[in-house]
N, C-alpha and C positions, 0 to 999 in steps of 0.2 A: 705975264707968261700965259700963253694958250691952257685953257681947262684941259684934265686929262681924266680919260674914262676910267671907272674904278673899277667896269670889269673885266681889265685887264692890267690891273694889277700884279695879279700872279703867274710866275713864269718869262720865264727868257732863256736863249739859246747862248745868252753873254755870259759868263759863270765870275768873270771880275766885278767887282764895285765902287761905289765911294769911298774912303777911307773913314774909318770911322771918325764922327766931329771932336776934334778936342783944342781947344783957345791957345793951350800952350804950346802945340805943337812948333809953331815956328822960332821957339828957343832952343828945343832940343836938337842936338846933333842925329845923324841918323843911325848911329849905334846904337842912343839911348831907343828913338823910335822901336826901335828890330827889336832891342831887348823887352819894351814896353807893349807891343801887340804881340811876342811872343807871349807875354807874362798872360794877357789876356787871353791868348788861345788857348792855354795851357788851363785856364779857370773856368773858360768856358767849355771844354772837350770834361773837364773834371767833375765839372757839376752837370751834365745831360741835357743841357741846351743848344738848340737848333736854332743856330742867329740867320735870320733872314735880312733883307734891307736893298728896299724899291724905294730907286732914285729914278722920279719919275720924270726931272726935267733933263737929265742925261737918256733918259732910257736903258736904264742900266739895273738886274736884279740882282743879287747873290744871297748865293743859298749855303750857308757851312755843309761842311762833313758830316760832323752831326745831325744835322736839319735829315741830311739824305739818309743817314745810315737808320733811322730810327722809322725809315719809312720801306725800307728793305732795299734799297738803293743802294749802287757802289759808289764811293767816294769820290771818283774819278769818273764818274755818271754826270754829264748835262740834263738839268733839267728842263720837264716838258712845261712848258709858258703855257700853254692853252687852258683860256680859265674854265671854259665849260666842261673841258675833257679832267679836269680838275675838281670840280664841283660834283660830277659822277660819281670820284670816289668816294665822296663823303654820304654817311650814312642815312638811307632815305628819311629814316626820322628826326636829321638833326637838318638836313638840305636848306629847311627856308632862313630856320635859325640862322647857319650861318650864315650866309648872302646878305639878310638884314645884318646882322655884328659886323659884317668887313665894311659894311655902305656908315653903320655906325663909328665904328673906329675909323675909319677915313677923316670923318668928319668933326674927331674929334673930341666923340662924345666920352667920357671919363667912365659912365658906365660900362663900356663894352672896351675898353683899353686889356681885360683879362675875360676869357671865354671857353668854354671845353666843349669839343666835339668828337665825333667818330668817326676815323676815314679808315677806309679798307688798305691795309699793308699789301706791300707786292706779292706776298706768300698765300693772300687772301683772306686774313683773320680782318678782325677790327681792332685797332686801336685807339686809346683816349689819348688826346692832343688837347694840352691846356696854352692854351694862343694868347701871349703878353705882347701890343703893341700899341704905335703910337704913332701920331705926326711930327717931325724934327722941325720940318722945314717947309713953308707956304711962299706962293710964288708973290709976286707982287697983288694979284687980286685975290689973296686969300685960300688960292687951291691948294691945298695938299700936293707938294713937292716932292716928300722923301718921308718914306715909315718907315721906321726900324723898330724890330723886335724878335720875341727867342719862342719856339714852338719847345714843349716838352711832354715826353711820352711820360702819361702817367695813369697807364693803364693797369699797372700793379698795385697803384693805389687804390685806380676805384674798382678794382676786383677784389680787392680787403673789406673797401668798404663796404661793399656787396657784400660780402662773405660774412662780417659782423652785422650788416643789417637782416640778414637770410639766420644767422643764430638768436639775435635781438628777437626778430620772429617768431624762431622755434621756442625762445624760452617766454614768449608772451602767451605762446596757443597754450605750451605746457600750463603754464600758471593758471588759462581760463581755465581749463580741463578739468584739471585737477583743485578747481577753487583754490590756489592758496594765495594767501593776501602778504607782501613783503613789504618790513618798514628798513629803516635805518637809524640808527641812532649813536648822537653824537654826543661823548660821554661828560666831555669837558666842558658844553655849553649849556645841557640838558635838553636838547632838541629833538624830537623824534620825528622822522617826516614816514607817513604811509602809503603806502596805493592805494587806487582806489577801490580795489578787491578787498583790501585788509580794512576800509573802514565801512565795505559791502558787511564782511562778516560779524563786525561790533554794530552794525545797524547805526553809525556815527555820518554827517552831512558837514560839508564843509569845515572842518578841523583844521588847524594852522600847528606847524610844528612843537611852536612854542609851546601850545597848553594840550600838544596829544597825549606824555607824558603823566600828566595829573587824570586826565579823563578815562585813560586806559585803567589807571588804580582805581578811580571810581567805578570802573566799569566791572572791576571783581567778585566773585561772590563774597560775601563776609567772612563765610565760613573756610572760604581758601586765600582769603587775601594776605594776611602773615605769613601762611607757609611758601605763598607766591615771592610773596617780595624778600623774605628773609633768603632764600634760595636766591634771587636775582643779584641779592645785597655782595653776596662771597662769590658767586659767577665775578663780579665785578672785582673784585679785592684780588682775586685770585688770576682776574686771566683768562677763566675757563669757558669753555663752551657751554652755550645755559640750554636743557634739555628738559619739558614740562611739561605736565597736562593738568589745568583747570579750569573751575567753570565760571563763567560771565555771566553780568545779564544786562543784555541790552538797553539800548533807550527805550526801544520802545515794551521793555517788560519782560522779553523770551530769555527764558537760561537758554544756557549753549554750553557744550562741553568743548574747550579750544586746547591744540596743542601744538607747544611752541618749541623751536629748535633755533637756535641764534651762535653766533661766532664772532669775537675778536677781532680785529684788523687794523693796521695802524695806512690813514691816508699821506699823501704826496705831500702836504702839508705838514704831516709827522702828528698828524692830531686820532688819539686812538676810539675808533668807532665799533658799534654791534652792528652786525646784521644777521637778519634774520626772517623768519618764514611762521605764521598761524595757517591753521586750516581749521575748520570745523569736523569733530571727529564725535557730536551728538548721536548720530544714528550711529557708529560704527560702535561707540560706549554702549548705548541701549542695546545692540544685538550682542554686544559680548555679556552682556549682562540677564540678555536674556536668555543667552547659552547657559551661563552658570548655572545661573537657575535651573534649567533641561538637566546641566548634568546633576546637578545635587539630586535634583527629582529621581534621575533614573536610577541614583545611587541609593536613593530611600528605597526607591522600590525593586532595588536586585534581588535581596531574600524574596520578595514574593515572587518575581521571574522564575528564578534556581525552585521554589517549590511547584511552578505551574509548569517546568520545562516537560513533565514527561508527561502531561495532559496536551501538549503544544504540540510533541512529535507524535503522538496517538491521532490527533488531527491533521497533522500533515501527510501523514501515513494511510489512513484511511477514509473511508468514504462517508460523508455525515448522513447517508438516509440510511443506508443498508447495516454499517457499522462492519463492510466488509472491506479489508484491504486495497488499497487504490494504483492506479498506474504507478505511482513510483515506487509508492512498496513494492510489486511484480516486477520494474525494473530491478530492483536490489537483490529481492528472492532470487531471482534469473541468474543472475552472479553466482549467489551461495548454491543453490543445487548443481548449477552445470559443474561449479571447480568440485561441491563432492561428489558428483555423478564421473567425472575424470579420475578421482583421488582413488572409489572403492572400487570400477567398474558395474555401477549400476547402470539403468536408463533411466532418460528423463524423458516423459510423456507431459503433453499437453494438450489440453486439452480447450477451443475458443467456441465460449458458447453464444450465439446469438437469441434473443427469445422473437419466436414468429407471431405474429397478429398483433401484437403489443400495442402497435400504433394504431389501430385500431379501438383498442380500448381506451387508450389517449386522446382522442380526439371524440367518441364519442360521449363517455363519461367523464371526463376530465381528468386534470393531474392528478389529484388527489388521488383517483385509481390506477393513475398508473404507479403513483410511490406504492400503494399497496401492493399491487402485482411482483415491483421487482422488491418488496421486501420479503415476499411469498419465495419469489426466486432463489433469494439469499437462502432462505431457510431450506429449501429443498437440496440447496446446493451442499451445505454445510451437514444435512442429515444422511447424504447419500455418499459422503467420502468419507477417507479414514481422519482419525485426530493427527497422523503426519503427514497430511496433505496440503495446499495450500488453496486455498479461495479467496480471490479478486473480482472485484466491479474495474473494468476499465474505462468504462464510459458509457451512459447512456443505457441501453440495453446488453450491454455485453457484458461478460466473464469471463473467463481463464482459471481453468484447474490444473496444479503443480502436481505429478505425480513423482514421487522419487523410490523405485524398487525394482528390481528385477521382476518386469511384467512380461505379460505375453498380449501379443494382440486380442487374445480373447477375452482377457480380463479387462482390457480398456473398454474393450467393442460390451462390453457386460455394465461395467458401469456407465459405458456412456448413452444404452438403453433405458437403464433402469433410472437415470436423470431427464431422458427424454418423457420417460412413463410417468412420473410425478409430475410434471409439467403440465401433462396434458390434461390432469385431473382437474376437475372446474372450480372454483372457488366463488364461493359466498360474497357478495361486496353490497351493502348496501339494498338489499331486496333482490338483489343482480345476479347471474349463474355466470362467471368470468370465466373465458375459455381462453388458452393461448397454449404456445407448445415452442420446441425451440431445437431450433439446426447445430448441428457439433459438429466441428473440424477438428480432426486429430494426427498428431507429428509426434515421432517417438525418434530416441537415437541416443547411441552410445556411445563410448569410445572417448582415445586422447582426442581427436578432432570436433569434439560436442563442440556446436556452435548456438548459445542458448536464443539469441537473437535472430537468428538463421531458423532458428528451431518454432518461435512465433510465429515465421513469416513463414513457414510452410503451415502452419495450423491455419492460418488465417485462407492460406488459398485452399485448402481441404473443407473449411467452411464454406465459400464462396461454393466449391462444387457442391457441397452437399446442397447447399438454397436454392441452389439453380434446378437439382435433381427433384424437389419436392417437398420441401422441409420436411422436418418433423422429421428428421433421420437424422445419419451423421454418417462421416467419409474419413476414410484415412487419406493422408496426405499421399500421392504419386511423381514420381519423378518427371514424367509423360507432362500432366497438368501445369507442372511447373514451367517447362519446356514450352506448353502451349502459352501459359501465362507472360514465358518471355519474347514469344516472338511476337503477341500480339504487341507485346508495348514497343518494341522494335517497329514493328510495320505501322505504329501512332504514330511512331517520332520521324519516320519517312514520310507519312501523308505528310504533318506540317510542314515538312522539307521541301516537299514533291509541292507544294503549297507556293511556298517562296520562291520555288526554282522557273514557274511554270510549268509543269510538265504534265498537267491537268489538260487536254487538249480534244478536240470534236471528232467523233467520225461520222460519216454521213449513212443512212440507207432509204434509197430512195420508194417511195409508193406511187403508184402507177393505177392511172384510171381503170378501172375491170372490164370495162366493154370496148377501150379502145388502146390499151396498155400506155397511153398517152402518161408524162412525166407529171401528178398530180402534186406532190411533194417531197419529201425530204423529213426522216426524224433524225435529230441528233443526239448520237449517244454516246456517252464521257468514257474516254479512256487513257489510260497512267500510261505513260512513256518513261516506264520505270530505267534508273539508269545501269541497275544491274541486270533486271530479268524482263526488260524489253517490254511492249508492249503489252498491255492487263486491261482486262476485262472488271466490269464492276462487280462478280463475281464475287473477284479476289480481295477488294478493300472496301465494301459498301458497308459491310457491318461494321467493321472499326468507325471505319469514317462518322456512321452514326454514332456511335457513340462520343465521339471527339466535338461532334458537333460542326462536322465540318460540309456534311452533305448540303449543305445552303449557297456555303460558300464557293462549294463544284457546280454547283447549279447556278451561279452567277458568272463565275468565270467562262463557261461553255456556251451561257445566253449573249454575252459579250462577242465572244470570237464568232459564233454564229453569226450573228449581225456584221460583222466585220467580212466574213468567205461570202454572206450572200451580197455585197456590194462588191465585190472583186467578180465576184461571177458576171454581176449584170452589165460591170465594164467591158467583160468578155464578151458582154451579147447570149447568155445564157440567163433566163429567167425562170425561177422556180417560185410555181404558185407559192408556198407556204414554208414554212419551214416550223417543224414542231420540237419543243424543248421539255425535260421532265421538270418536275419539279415538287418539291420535297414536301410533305406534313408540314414539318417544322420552318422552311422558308414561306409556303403559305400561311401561317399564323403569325409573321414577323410584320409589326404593324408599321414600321418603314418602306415593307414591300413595293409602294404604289408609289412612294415618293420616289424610290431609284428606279423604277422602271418611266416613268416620267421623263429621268434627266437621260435616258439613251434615246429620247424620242424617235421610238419604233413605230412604223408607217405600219395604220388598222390595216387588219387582215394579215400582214405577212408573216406573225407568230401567231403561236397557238402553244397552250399547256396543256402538259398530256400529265391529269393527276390521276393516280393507281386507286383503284377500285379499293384499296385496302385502307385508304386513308379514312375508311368511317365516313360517307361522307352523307349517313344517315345522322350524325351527330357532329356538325361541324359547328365551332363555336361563334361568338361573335365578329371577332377579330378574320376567322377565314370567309365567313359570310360577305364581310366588307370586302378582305381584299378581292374576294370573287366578282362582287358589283364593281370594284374599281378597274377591274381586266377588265372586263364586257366595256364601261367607258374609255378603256383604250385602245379599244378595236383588237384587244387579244382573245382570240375564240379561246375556247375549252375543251376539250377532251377527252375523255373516259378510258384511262388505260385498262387492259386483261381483263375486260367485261365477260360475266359470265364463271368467274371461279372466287369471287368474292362475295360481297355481303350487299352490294348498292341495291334498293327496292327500286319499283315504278317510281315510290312518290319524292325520291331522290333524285332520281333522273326530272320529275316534271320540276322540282325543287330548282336544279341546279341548271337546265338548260343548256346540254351542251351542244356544242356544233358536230362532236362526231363521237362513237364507239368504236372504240380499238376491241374484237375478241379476243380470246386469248388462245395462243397458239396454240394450249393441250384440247380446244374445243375442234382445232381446226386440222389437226395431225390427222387422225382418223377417219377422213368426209371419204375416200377413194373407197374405201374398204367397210363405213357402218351408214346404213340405212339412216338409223336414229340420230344419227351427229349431226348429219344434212338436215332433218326435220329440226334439230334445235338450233343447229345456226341459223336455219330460215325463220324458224320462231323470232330468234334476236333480231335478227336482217327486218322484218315484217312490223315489228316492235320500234326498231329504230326509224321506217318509213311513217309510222303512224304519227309519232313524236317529231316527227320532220330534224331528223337527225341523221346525220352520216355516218355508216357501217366499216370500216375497215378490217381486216383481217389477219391478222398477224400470222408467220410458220406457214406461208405460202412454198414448200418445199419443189415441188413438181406444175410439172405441168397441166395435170387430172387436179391438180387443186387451183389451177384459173379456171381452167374450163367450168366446174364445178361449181366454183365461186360467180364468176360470172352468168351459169343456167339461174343462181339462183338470189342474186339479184343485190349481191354487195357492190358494193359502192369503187371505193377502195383495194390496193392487197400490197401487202409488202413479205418481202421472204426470200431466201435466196434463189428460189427458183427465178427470181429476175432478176434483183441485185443483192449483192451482200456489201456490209458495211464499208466503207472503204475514206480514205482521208481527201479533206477539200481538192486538194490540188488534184484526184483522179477524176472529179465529179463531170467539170467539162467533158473532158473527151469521150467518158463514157456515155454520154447522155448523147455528143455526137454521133458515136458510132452505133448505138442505137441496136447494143447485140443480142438486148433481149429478144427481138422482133424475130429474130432470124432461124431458124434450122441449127445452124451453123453453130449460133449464142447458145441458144437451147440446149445444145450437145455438150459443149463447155461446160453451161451450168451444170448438168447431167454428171460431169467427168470432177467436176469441183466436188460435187457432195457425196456422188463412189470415193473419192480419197479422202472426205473425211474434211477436207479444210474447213476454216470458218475464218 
């Protein structure tokens, strides 16, 4: 019989078959037949098998009911014959496997006659197909004729077995984890079998179950080995569950503290076994044991506790130099006077003393004088109040005095002179004439509403004004102050805002050559685009901002967007020599300075820094000296703003080299109407020629101050009389239109600064 290809074995559009093979068939009548392949569909539908069966010399396949239904198939579904479209479904990590097992089972091989794979169900899961089959019948040359055999879904099995292998798992990590070592032991034979964790923790190698038993007794300490086994002896008699802790010692010599938990169980076999669980519980015994210990100890020593308890809260309470009351004393005081000051209607004054110069004598004679000073303090403080007053050290240099009575402001204002007056009296130290003195804030208030907390925090800003005013005085608290104290922190917590939001933004005012009004440059000056109150000048937020520390960071954002309006400009065909930026004390001393201006690679000559004449810059340190050499290497001129109402000498100016002098506009107000203003501008103007330096003139108002400016021989002018500041986007057209030049401009300007604008 012609060879047949095996891969196409599987599948046919024929759904009948051969009869299944049986020798006796041709005695049986055909009732019995019917009844007998009934009997068998009935076994086979019963038990979950899929009889398949490829008669390959008829060309005939059939596939049961079952076969189809376990594959998501309807029963009365022809199946698809096509082996490759077949071979698809099967799961790409079983694909070669099977193709080899069907070439192998074809052939007969005994090994692959049973095989399990995964083919994708019509509903699109996976399922396990465990494939029983075989060759019947070979044609005359040996080929494979007719295989028959039964598929079965047995994907609920190996999803158990998964399921138990995925717990086996868990409880293997468990046991590493947690080190515990699990034996078993069988009671009737004497056999104990361990893992290899339980014979890690007896320090025990190759052990056989038979003699684990004896070696584990030997492996007892001596001294718990009776109580060990005598306990295990009645565990046994009894039944019971055996629950223990004792100690071992190893082969190789180490005690160990083990503790053991075991249980009862009768196997399938009916023969009754222990099992059970060791761990090592050495360190956990040592730290219980050396808790005990701790607590016997702390127990021994309670009576001495309980007698040193009120030297303990004297220390917690007060201050170890001064020996005066500390912060949380004053907190607690606060409490007790404010609810009697509510209870009788007295007031409660306070009073917050800081001492002035202190730090001074701290750093020049050292600590040691300054404990003397504030223990001087203490004593002045304790001698000038009454015995029901309170005195606290809160920290550092400061105090706080309790007053609780029906006062009048003149009596506080009285003593907190007469504390300022002792203060300021000099003290002896070491050969030394020690001088110092000290600012008093004071807050008083009465009433159910006393708020003693409240009542601090106005002392505290009552001092701040007094330090500010001159030390060596004192202030009552004002509601004003407070008021001013909260809008500054308000208008802080806006800058950081106005920070984040961008709303930091340039405006331009352009300077104009003096002999030809020609377009010389451009200053940029920061202004808030506040989103309540519109437009701000730096006026209104320059001082917070310095103190926030945030004048650096507007002076980088402004140097940023500058750079950015003068390339839009020069797209437009509008080219402005120079453009000059301010810039702070404190961002000139930032020694990153030179590295960020680096990375905006700014084209020499087109910026310029304009630093204020008030930055000292007779005493500029090392760090601004650098960064000043590192501008000049990057082609960033310098600038001398408000020259002439500060402190800069000659030998700062020949020091620092800058490319221009900005005067200062109160120099230049007055030129139309004083003889002497003209001789000292010109002085400057003359000064700045010598030095080969550029003059500009700020508060250019009028038109008598170009003319003027120009007889006498600046360089520079910037002012409204030509242009006022005004934002990027206006900058083009106005430079277009060109209306300074004009009559016409001139009169505008004229008509702008009669009505006041700016």
């Amino acid at each position: 019989m012609k060879q047949v290809n095996p891969d196409k074995l599987v599948g046919s559009k024929t759904k009948s078959g051969a009869e299944p093979y049986d020798g006796n068939a041709a005695t049986l009548s055909g009732a019995d037949l019917s009844e007998r392949e009934s009997r068998w569909n009935y076994a086979l539908v019963g038990s979950g098998l899929g009889v398949w069966d490829h008669n390959l010399r008829l060309g005939k396949r059939y596939y049961s009911d079952t076969w189809k239904i376990m594959r998501g198939m309807a029963p009365d579904e022809e199946a698809d014959g096509d082996y490759d479209a077949w071979i698809e479904l099967i799961h790409p990590d079983d694909r070669d496997f099977v193709v080899k097992a069907i070439e192998r089972q074809n052939a007969g091989d005994p090994g692959y006659q049973i095989f399990e794979y995964r083919e994708r169900h019509r509903n699109g899961h996976w399922i396990w197909i465990e494939c029983r089959g075989a060759c019947v019948e070979w044609d005359e040359d040996g080929a494979p004729a007719r295989l028959v055999g039964t598929d079965t879904d047995i994907t609920e099995r190996k999803e158990a077995a998964e399921r138990l292998a995925h717990v086996s798992r868990r409880l293997d990590l468990a046991l590493d984890i947690s080190d515990i070592g699990v034996f078993e032991a069988d009671i009737e034979n004497g056999t104990v079998d361990w893992d290899d964790r339980l014979l890690a923790i007896y320090g025990m190698t190759d052990t056989s179950p038979a003699n684990t038993s004896s070696t584990w007794e030997a492996s007892l300490h001596p001294d718990d080995r009776d109580r060990v086994l005598a306990t295990l002896e009645e565990s046994v008699a009894t039944n019971t569950d055996f629950q223990h802790e004792f100690r071992i010692i190893r082969q190789d010599g180490i005690e160990r503290v083990i503790r053991a938990k075991a249980a009862f169980f009768v196997d399938s076999d009916g023969r009754r076994k222990l099992i059970g669980a060791n761990w090592d519980v050495t360190a956990e015994v040592r730290l219980n044991n050396e808790l005990q210990r701790a607590k016997d100890l702390a127990e021994a020593r309670n009576k001495e506790l309980e007698s040193a308890k009120e030297n303990i809260e004297h220390l917690a309470l007060h201050d170890y130099l001064t020996g005066l009351p500390n912060r949380r004393y004053l907190d607690r005081k606060l409490d007790e006077c404010s609810a009697e000051c509510r209870r009788t209607g007295l007031s409660l004054a306070i009073l917050h003393i800081d001492l002035d110069r202190f730090k001074q004598i701290n750093d020049t004679l050292g600590h040691r004088a300054g404990d003397a000073m504030l223990k001087h303090a203490a004593q002045v403080l304790r001698g000038s109040v009454r015995s029901t007053d309170f005195v606290a050290r809160i920290g550092g240099d400061e105090f706080v005095v309790l007053c609780t009575l029906d006062v009048t402001p003149r009596k506080i204002s009285n003593l907190a002179e007469r504390i300022i007056r002792e203060l300021c009296k000099p003290i002896r130290y070491e050969g030394h004439d020690c001088r110092f003195g000290g600012s008093i804030g004071i807050a008083t208030d009465s009433g159910p509403a006393l708020d003693a907390k409240q009542l601090l925090l106005n002392a505290d800003i009552a001092l701040y004004r007094a330090k500010s005013g001159g030390r060596n005085r004192h202030e009552f608290f004002s509601t004003d102050e407070r008021r001013r104290i909260i809008a500054s922190k308000r208008l802080a917590d806006e800058i950081l805002l106005g920070l984040e939001r961008g709303e930091f933004i340039p405006f331009y005012q352009l300077q104009f050559d003096a002999q030809t009004l020609d377009v010389a440059g451009v200053e940029t000056l920061a202004r808030w685009q506040h989103r309540e109150h519109g437009l701000l000048a730096p006026d209104r937020f320059l001082t917070i901002a310095e103190d926030l520390d945030a004048v650096s960071t507007i002076d980088g954002l402004i140097l940023d967007q500058a750079l950015v309006d003068r390339a839009r400009w020069e797209k437009e065909g509008l080219f402005i020599p120079k453009i000059a930026v301010n810039v702070s004390a404190r961002r000139l001393g930032d020694p990153n300075l030179a590295k960020k201006l680096r990375s905006l690679k700014i084209e020499p000559g087109s910026i310029s820094f304009e630093l204020l004449e008030s930055i000292s810059l007779d005493d500029c340190d090392d760090a601004v000296i650098g960064n000043l050499r590192q501008l000049r290497r990057l082609g960033i001129d310098i600038e001398i703003d408000d020259f002439g109402t500060g402190h800069a000498s000659i030998v700062s100016l020949l020091k620092l080299s800058p490319k221009t002098l900005k005067i200062d506009r109160e120099l230049i107000r007055m030129l139309p109407h004083s003889a002497e203003q003209r001789k000292l501008v010109r002085s400057i103007i003359d000064i700045g020629r010598s030095l080969n330096i550029l003059v500009t003139a700020e508060g250019v108002e009028t038109m008598d101050h170009v003319r003027i400016l120009g007889d006498l021989g600046c360089d520079m002018l910037q002012g409204y009389a030509l242009a006022r500041p005004m934002p990027a986007l206006q900058i083009p057209p106005f430079v277009r239109a060109a209306s300074w030049r004009s009559a016409e401009g001139r009169s505008l300007q004229h008509d702008l600064r009669k009505s006041g604008a700016r």
